[in-house]
N, C-alpha and C positions, 0 to 999 in steps of 0.2 A: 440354566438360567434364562436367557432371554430369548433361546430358541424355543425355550419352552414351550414359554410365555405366550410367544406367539402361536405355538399350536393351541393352545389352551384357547387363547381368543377367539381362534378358523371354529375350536369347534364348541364355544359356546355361540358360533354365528355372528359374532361383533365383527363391526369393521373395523380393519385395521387402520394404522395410522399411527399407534400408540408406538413413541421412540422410550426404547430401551437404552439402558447405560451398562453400565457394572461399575463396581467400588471395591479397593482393597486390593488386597494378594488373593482374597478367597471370593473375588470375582460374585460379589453380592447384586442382584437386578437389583436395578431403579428407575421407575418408571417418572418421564417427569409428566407433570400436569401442568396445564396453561394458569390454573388457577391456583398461586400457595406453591408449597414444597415437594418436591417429589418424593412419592412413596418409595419406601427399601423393603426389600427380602421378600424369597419369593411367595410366604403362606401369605403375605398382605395384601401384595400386588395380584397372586389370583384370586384372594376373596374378594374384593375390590373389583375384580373383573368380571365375578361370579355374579354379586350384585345391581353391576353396571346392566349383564344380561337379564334381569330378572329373574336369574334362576337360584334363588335364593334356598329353593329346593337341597340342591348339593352340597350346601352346607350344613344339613342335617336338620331334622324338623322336632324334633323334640329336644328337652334340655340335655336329654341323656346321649342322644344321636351327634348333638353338635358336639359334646364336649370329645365323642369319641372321635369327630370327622377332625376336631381340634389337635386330638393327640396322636394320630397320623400322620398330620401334616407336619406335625414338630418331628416329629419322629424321621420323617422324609429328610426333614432339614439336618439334624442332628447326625441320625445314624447314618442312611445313605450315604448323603451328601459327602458324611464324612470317614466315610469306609477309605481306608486304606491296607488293599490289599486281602489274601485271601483268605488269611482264617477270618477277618473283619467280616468278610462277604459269607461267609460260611454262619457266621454266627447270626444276622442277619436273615438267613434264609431258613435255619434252622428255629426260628422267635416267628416267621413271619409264618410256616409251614404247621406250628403248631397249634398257634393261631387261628388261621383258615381251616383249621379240621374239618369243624360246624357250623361254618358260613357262606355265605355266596357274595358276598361284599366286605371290606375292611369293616364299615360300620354297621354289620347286621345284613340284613334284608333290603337297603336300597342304596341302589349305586351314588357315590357320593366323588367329590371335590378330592379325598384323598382317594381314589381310586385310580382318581386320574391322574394326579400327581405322582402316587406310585410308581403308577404305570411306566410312566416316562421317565423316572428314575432309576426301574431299575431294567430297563431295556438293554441298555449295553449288557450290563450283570447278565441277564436271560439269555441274551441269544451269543454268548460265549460260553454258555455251559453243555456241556456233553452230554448226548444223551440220557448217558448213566447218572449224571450229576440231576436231570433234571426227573427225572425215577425216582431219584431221593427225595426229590420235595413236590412231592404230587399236589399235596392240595393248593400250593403255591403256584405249579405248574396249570392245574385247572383253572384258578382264579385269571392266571395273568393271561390265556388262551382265553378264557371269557370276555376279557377286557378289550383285548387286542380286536376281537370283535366289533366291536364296537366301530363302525368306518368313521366319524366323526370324529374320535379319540385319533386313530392310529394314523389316521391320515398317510403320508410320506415315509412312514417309520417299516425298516421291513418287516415283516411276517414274521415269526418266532415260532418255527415247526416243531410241534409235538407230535409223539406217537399217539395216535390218537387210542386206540383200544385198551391202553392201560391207563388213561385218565380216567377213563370214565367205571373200571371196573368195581372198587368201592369206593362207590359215589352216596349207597343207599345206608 
């Protein structure tokens, strides 16, 4: 939620300042604005943020791109968010693994707003999985080691070590 939040901002370059809250039992962000109501939940508050930067980019530039960077980000909220437990996570990796076969980004060909959201959701998930666990879900394991690249995304977050020579072997 609101740690997120705030990486999301470092690394769309915004200055911070923006005070988070949370709501509920299920710990929902809310950011408030000086102007009117404060925004809830976290796909609003980062498109919101996204926007703010002028990177309107990462929300997806055609009708077809946004709708999918849209159903990622529900997806983030829904499914992740609300994983409990391991076959939950299992199932989860094994949707998201099938997925990335034949692509290098959630939503196609360019790095988007649910990438990043992803990312950081499912970091804990990633770097508690075993080797062998992360074997299993190579193309997942390539995307999110592409991501993690990224130094403006991962910022503070640690490294999530793959072997590397078996990511990359069918790649082609």
């Amino acid at each position: 939620g609101p740690q997120e939040l705030a990486l999301l901002e470092r690394s769309l370059g915004l200055q911070e300042g923006n005070k988070y809250g949370v709501q509920g039992e299920r710990k929902i962000p809310v950011l408030q604005t000086n102007n009117g109501p404060g925004l809830i939940g976290l796909v609003t508050i980062a498109a919101h943020l996204v926007k703010r930067a002028k990177k309107e980019q990462l929300l997806g530039s055609t009708a077809e791109e946004k709708a999918v960077v849209q159903q990622w980000l529900e997806y983030r909220v829904t499914r992740v968010d609300g994983c409990s437990g391991k076959e939950d996570t299992r199932i989860i990796l094994k949707d998201l693994n099938m997925y990335l076969e034949d692509k290098v980004y959630l939503a196609g060909n360019n790095f988007t707003l649910a990438d990043i959201l992803m990312y950081y959701g499912l970091h804990p998930i990633m770097a508690d999985l075993t080797v062998q666990e992360k074997e299993k879900y190579l193309n997942v394991s390539r995307w999110f080691n592409h991501i993690q690249h990224y130094p403006s995304v991962r910022q503070h977050l640690s490294n999530v070590i793959f072997i590397k020579n078996r990511l990359y072997t069918n790649a082609h």
